[in-house]
C-alpha positions in Angstrom: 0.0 0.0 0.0 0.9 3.6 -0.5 -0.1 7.1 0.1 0.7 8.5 -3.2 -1.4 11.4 -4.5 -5.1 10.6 -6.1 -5.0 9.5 -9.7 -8.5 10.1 -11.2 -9.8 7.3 -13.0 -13.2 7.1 -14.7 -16.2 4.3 -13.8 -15.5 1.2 -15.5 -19.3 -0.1 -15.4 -21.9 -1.5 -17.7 -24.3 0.6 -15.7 -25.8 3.4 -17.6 -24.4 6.9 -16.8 -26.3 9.6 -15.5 -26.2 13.0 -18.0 -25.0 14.7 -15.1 -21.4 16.4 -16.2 -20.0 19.8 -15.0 -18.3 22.0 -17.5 -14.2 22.3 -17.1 -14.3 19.3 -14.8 -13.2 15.2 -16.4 -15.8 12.5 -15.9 -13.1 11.0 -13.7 -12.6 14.1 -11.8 -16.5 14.3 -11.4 -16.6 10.2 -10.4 -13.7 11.4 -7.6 -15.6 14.3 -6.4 -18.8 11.7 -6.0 -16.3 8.9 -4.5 -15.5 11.5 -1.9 -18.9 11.8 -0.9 -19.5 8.3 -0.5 -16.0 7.3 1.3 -16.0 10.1 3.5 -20.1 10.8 4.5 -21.5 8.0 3.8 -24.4 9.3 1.5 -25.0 10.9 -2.2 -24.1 14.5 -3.1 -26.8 17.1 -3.6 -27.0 19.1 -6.5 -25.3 22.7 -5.3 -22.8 20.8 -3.1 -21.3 18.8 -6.0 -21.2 21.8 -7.8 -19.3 24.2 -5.5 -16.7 21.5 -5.1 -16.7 20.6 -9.2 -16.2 24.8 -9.7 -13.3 24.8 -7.5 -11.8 21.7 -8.7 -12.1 23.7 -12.4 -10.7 27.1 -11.3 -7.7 25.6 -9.5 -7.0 23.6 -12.2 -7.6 26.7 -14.7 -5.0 28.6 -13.0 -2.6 26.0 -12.9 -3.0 23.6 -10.1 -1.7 20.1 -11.2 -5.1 17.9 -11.5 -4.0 15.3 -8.9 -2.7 17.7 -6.4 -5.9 19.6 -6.8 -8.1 16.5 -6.2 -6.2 16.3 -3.1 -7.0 19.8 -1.8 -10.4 19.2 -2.4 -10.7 16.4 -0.6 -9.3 18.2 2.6 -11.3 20.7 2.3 -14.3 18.5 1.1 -13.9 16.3 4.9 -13.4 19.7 7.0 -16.1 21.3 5.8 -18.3 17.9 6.5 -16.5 17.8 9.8 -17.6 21.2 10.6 -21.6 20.0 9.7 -21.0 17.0 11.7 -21.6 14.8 8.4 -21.1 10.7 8.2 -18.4 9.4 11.0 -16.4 12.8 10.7 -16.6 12.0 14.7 -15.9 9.0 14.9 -12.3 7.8 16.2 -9.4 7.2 14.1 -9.7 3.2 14.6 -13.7 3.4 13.6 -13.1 6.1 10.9 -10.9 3.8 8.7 -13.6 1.1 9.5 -16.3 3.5 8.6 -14.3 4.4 5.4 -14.2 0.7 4.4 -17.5 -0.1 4.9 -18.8 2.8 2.8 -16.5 2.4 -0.4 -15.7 -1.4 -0.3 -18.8 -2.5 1.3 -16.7 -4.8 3.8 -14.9 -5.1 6.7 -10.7 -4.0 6.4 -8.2 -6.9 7.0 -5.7 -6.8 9.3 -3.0 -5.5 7.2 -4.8 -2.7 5.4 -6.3 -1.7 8.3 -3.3 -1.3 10.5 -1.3 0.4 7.7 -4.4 3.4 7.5 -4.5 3.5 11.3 -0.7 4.1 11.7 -0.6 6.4 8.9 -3.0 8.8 10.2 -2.4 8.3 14.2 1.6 9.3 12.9 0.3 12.2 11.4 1.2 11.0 7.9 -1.8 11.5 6.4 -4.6 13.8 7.7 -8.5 12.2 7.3 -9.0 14.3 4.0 -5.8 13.3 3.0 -6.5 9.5 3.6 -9.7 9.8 2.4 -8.5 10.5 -1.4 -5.7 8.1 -1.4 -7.8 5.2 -0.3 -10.5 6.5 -2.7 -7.9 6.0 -5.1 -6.3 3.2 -4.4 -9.5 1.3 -4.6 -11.0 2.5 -7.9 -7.6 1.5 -9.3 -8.1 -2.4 -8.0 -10.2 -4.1 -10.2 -11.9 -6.2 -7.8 -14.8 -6.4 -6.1 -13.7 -3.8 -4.1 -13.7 -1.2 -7.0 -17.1 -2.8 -8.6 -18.6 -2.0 -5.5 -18.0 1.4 -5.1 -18.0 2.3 -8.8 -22.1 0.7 -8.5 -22.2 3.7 -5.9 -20.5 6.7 -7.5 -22.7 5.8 -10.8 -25.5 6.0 -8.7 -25.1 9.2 -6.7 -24.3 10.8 -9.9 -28.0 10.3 -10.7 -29.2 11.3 -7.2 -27.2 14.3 -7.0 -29.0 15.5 -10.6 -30.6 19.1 -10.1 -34.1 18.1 -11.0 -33.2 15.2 -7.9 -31.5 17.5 -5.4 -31.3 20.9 -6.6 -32.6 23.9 -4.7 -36.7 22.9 -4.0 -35.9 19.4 -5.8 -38.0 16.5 -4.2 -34.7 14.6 -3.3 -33.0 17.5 -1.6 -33.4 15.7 1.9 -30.2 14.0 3.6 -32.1 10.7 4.6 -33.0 10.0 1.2 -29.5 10.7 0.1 -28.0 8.7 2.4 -30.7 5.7 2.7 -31.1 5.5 -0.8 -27.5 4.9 -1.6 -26.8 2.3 1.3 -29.3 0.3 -0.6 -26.8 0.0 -3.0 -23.9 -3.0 -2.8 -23.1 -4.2 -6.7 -24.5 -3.8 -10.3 -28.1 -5.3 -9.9 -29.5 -3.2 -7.0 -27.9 -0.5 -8.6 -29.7 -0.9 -11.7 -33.1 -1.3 -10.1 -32.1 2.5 -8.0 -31.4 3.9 -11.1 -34.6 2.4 -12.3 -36.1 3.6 -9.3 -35.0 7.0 -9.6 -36.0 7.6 -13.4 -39.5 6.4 -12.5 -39.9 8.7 -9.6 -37.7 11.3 -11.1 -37.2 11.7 -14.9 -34.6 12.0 -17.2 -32.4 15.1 -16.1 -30.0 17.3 -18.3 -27.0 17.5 -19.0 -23.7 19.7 -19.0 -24.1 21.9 -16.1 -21.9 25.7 -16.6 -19.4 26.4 -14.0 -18.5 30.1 -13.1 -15.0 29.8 -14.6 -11.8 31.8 -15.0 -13.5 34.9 -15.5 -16.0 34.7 -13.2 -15.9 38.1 -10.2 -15.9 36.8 -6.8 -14.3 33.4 -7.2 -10.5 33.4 -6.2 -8.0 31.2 -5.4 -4.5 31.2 -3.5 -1.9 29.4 -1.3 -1.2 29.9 2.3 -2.1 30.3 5.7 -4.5 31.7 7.3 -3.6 34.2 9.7 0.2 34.4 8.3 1.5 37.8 7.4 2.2 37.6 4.1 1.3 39.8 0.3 -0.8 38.0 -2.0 -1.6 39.3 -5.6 -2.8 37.8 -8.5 -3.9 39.6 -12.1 -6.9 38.0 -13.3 -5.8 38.3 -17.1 -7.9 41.7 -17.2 -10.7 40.5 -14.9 -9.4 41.4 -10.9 -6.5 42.5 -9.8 -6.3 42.5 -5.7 -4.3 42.0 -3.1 -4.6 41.0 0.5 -2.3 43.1 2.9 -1.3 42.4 6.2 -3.3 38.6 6.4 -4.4 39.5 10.0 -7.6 39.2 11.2 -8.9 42.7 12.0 -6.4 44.5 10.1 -6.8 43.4 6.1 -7.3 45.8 3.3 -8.5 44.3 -0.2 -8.0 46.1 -3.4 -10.1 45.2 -6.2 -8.7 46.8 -9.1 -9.8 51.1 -8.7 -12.1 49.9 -5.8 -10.6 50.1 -2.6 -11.7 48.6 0.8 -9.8 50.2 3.0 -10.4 48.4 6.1 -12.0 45.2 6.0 -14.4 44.6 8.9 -14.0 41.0 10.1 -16.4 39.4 12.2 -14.1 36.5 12.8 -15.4 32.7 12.0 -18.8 31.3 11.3 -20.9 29.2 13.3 -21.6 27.1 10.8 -20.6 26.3 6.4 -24.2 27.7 5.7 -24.0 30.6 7.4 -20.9 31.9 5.4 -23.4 31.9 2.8 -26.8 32.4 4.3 -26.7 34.3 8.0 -23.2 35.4 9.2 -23.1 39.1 7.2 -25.4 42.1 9.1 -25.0 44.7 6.0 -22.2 46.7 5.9 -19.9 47.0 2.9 -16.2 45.1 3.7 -17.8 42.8 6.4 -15.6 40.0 5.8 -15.9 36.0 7.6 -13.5 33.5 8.2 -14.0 29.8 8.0 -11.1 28.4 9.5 -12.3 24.6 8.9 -12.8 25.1 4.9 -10.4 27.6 4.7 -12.6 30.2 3.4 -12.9 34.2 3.4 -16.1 35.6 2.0 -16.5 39.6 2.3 -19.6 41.5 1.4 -18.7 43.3 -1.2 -21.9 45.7 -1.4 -23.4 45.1 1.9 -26.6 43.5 1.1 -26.6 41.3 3.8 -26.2 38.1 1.5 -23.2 36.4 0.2 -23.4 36.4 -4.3 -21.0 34.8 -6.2 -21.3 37.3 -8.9 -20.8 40.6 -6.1 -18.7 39.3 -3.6 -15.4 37.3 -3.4 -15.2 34.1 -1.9 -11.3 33.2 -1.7 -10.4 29.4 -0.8 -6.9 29.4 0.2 -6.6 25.4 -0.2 -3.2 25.4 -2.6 -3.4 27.1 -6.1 -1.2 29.6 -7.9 1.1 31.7 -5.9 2.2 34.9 -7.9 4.0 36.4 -4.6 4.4 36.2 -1.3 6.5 38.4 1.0 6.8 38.6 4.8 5.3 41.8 6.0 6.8 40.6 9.5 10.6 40.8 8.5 
């Protein structure tokens, strides 16, 4: 066994494919994305969660992230975020977690060696849980055993659960039971077929390519680093953005977004929750920003409406991209 980065590999299945896709984003980098879901929570993706995660995958990867080691990130970020909510075992102990892990991608119980070589390599530090979570992922869609059959019969079936006429905003199937009973159902290619069947009866045929926000898209940035770290970051957008984050402390940061200045940005320190860097955290004042220490995240209200937008406001995800500069305001 190893703990080499993730290698994306597409579904090798006779099961018919959902038309789900995301544009800018491999059908093996969307079956990864999935696998994640099912290793680490135990349960399908919904609609808008798969698609946050597939946009960030593309942007990373459109600014120059290697695939792999963008898969990787994402998966860190992916199980912190879920660890933040609570999701799937995320509380479990180390010992049950790589249980847990096993029974939700291989459908069986580890053996001995595997599962002392996953427990040492995360109670050493090796490996952190987001870490191990896309290695294993990996390992096991490479092995074309039963092992793999059994968690490719899952990812192609998620993949038609987390549809947006299935799970999108309002959809009928936009209710974590479902999405986690429904897919626990599942354990090789025959029930998977009769979900799937299940699914299109109750459901419909859904559509297909689904547009990302992409390169040029204002509010979606991503960077290197630590949080919290004194340091300059900059990046030109090709003519979209150009900003920079000064003096990376809480309390005392200053964006620039090309002419438009926020000269003190006024931080409110870290959310309560994922949803309410979206939803509740912001009160409505111009610069407010929030800080989402688990994911990583920094959303600041652009226009003080209250109410994060992707198209007003920037959400930067500092989870490893494309480092233009970085200097030590400290020294």
């Amino acid at each position: 066994m190893t703990t080499d980065m993730p290698q994306a590999s597409a579904v090798e299945t006779t099961l018919p494919h959902s038309p789900l896709s995301f544009a800018g984003v491999s059908a093996s980098q969307q079956d990864f994305l999935v696998a994640l879901y099912v290793g680490a929570f135990s349960r399908a993706p919904e609609f808008d969660g798969l698609k946050f995660w597939a946009g960030a995958l593309a942007n990373q990867i459109t600014y120059g992230a290697n695939a792999d080691v963008a898969l990787q990130d994402i998966g860190r970020a992916m199980y912190q975020a879920g660890a933040q909510n609570g999701e799937g075992g995320t509380q479990l102990s180390t010992r049950d977690y790589v249980s847990f892990a096993y029974q939700n991608s291989l459908g069986r119980e580890p053996d001995e060696g595997g599962f002392n070589f996953w427990v040492e390599v995360l109670e050493s530090g090796q490996l952190q849980r987001g870490d191990f979570l896309a290695t294993f992922l990996s390992s096991a869609l490479d092995n074309p055993t039963g092992d793999s059959q059994f968690l490719n019969a899952r990812i192609t079936v998620a993949e038609y659960m987390a549809q947006e006429h299935v799970s999108g905003p309002g959809a009928p199937g936009l209710d974590a039971g479902f999405l986690k009973s429904t897919l626990l159902a599942v354990t090789d290619e025959q029930s998977a077929r009769k979900t799937i069947g299940d699914i299109l009866q109750q459901y419909g045929e859904g559509n297909g390519s689904v547009d990302l926000p992409g390169a040029g898209h204002d509010g979606i940035a991503f960077f290197s680093g630590t949080i919290g770290v004194a340091e300059t970051w900059s990046m030109n957008f090709e003519g979209y953005r150009k900003f920079e984050i000064l003096d990376f402390t809480p309390g005392e940061d200053r964006l620039f977004f090309g002419g438009m200045v926020l000269d003190e940005v006024i931080y409110l320190g870290e959310p309560r929750s994922y949803e309410d860097m979206f939803n509740n955290y912001f009160t409505g004042v111009p610069g407010q920003a929030a800080l989402n220490r688990s994911t990583s995240e920094l959303i600041v209200d652009v226009n003080g409406d209250g109410k994060y937008s992707a198209a007003e406001d920037l959400l930067i995800t500092l989870v490893g991209v494309y480092q233009l500069e970085d200097s030590d305001l400290t020294s």
